[in-house]
C-alpha positions as CSV (number, residue, x, y, z in Angstrom):
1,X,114.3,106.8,72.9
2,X,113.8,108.6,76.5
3,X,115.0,106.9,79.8
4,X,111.9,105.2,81.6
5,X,110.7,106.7,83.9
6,X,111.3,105.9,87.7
7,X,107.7,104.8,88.3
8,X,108.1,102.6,85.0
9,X,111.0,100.8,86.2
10,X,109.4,99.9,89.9
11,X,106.5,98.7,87.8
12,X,108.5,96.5,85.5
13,X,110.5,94.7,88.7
14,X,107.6,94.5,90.6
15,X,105.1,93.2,88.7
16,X,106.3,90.1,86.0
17,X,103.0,90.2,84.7
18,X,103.5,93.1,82.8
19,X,104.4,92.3,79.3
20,X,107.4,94.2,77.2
21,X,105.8,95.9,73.8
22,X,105.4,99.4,72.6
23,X,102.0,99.7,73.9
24,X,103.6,99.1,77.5
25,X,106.1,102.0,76.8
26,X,103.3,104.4,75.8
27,X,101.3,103.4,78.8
28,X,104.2,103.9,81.7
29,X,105.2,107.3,80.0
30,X,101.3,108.5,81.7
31,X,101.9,107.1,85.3
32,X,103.5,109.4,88.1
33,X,104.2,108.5,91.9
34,X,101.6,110.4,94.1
35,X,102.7,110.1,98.0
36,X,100.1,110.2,101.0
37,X,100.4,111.5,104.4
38,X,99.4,109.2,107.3
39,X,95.4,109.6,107.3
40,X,95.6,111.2,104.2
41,X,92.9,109.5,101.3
42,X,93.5,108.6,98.2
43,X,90.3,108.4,97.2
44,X,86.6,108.1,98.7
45,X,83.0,106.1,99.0
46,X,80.7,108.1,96.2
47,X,83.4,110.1,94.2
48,X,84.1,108.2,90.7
49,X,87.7,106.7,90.5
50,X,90.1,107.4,87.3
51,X,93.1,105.3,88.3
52,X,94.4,102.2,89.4
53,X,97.2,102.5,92.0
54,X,100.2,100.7,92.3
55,X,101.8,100.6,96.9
56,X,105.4,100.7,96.2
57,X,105.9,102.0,100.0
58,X,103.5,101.8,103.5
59,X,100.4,100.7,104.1
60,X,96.7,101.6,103.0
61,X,93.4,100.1,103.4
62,X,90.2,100.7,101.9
63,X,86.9,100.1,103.8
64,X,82.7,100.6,103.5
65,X,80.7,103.1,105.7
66,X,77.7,101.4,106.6
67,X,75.6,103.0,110.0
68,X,78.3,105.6,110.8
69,X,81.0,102.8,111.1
70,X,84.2,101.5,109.0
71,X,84.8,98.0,108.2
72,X,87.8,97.6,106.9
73,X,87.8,95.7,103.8
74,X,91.3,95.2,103.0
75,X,94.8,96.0,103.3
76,X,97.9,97.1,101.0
77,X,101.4,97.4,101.2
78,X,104.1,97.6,99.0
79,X,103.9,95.3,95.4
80,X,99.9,95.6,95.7
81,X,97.7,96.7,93.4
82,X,94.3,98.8,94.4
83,X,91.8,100.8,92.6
84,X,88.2,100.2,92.8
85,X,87.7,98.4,89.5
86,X,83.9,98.9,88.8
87,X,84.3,103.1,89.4
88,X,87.0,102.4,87.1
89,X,85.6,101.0,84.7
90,X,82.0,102.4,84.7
91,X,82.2,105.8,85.9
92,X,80.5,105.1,88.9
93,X,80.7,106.7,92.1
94,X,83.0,104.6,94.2
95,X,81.9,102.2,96.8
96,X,84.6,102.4,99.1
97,X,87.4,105.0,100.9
98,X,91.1,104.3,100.6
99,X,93.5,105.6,103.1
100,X,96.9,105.1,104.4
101,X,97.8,103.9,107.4
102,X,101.3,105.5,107.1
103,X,103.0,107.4,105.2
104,X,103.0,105.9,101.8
105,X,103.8,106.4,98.0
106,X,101.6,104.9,94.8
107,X,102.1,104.5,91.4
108,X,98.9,106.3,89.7
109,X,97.7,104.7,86.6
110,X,95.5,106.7,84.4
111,X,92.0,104.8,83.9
112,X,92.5,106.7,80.1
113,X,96.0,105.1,79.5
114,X,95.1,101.7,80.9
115,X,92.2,101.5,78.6
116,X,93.9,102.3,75.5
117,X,96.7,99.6,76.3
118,X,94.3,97.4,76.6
119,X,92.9,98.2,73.1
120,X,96.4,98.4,71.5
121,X,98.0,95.3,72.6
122,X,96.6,92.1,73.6
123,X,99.3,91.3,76.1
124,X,98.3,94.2,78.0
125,X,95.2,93.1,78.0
126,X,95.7,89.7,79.3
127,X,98.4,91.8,82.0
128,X,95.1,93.2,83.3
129,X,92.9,90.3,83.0
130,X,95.2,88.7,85.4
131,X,95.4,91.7,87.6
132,X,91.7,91.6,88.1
133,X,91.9,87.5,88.3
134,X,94.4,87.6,91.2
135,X,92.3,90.2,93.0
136,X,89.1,88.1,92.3
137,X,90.8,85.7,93.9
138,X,91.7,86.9,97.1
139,X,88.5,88.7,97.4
140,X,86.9,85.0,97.3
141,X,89.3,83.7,100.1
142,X,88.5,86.6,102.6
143,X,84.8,86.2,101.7
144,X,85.1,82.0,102.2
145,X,87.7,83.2,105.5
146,X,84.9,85.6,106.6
147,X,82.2,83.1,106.7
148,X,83.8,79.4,107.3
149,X,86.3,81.0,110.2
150,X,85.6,82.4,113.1
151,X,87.0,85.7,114.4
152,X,90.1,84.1,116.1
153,X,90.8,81.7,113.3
154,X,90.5,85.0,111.2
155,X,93.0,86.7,113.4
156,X,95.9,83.7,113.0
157,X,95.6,83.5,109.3
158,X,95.8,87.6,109.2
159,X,99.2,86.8,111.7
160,X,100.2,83.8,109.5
161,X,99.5,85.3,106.1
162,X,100.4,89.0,106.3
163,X,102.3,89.2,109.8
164,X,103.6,93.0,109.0
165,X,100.5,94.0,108.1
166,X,99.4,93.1,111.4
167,X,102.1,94.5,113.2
168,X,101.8,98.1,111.7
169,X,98.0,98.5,111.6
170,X,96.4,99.7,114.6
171,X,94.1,97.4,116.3
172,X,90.6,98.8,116.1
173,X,91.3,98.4,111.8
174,X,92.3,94.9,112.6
175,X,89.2,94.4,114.7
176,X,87.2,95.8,112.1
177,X,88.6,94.0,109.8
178,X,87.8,90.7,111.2
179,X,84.1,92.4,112.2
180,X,84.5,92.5,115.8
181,X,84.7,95.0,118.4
182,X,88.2,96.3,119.7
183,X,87.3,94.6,122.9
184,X,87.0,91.5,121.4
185,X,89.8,91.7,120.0
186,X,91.4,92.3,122.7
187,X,90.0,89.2,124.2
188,X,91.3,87.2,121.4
189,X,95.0,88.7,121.9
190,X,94.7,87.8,125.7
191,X,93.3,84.0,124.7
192,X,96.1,83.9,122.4
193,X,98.9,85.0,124.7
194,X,97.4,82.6,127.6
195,X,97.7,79.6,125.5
């Protein structure tokens, strides 16, 4: 039996989810690490997407291009999963653009290899059911966040919840982020000190 591979191993301790079986040997032997410049992207708004990605170092975001501007969707760092499912699983042209904020490394899974896990083994399966579940999930809390918060309430769970994202991503993603000018952002920051 052949040593597993680097990228295996970081996805094993990383991610409990993922169940032991053959199937799960035969799907980490197709994954390889892919590192990203700062600014580099990892992939972009109307290309189709064959992988699902895997931070295991820095900091990426993905966001929408709607009337020449970004709004920044999301953030992730290291132990994150991102890919954007529906390309994935479609073949359709992606919605959205990934980048890095810094200089970061991934773990690229194969679309193909995922797939036929998924068909060989049910605990894969259920691996990715609950990948997509827990993403699901937090998409629904920064949609509720998004409309029950306002910008500065957005702001303090983003410090609260995720206080190194916020430290290492430059303001005007942050502002877009929370769909708000970098000025306004600003004047949030200065309310914020002040009190």
């Amino acid at each position: 039996m052949t040593e597993p591979s680097l990228e295996a191993e970081i996805l094993r301790q990383a991610a409990p989810l993922i169940p032991g079986s053959a199937a799960l040997s035969t799907f980490l032997a197709t994954t390889r690490t892919q590192t990203l410049a700062k600014g580099q992207t990892l992939f972009r708004a109307g290309e189709p997407t064959t992988a699902l990605y895997f931070v295991t170092q820095g900091l990426l975001r993905y966001y929408y291009l709607a009337d020449g501007a970004e709004h920044t969707g999301q953030f992730f760092d290291a132990g994150l999963f991102l890919g954007d499912v529906a390309s994935l699983m479609t073949g359709a042209d992606s919605v959205q653009t990934v980048d890095a904020i810094e200089a970061s490394t991934v773990i690229v899974i194969p679309g193909t290899a995922l797939k036929a896990a998924y068909d060989a083994d049910h605990a894969m399966e259920r691996f990715g059911r609950r990948v997509v579940e827990q993403a699901m999930a937090g998409s629904q809390r920064r949609s509720a966040a998004l409309l029950q918060l306002s910008p500065e309430e957005n702001y303090e769970r983003l410090l609260r919840l995720r206080p190194e994202v916020a430290r290492r991503t430059p303001l005007y993603m942050i502002a877009s982020y929370l769909g708000v000018t970098p000025e306004a952002l600003s004047r949030i920051r200065r309310r914020r000190i002040g009190s």
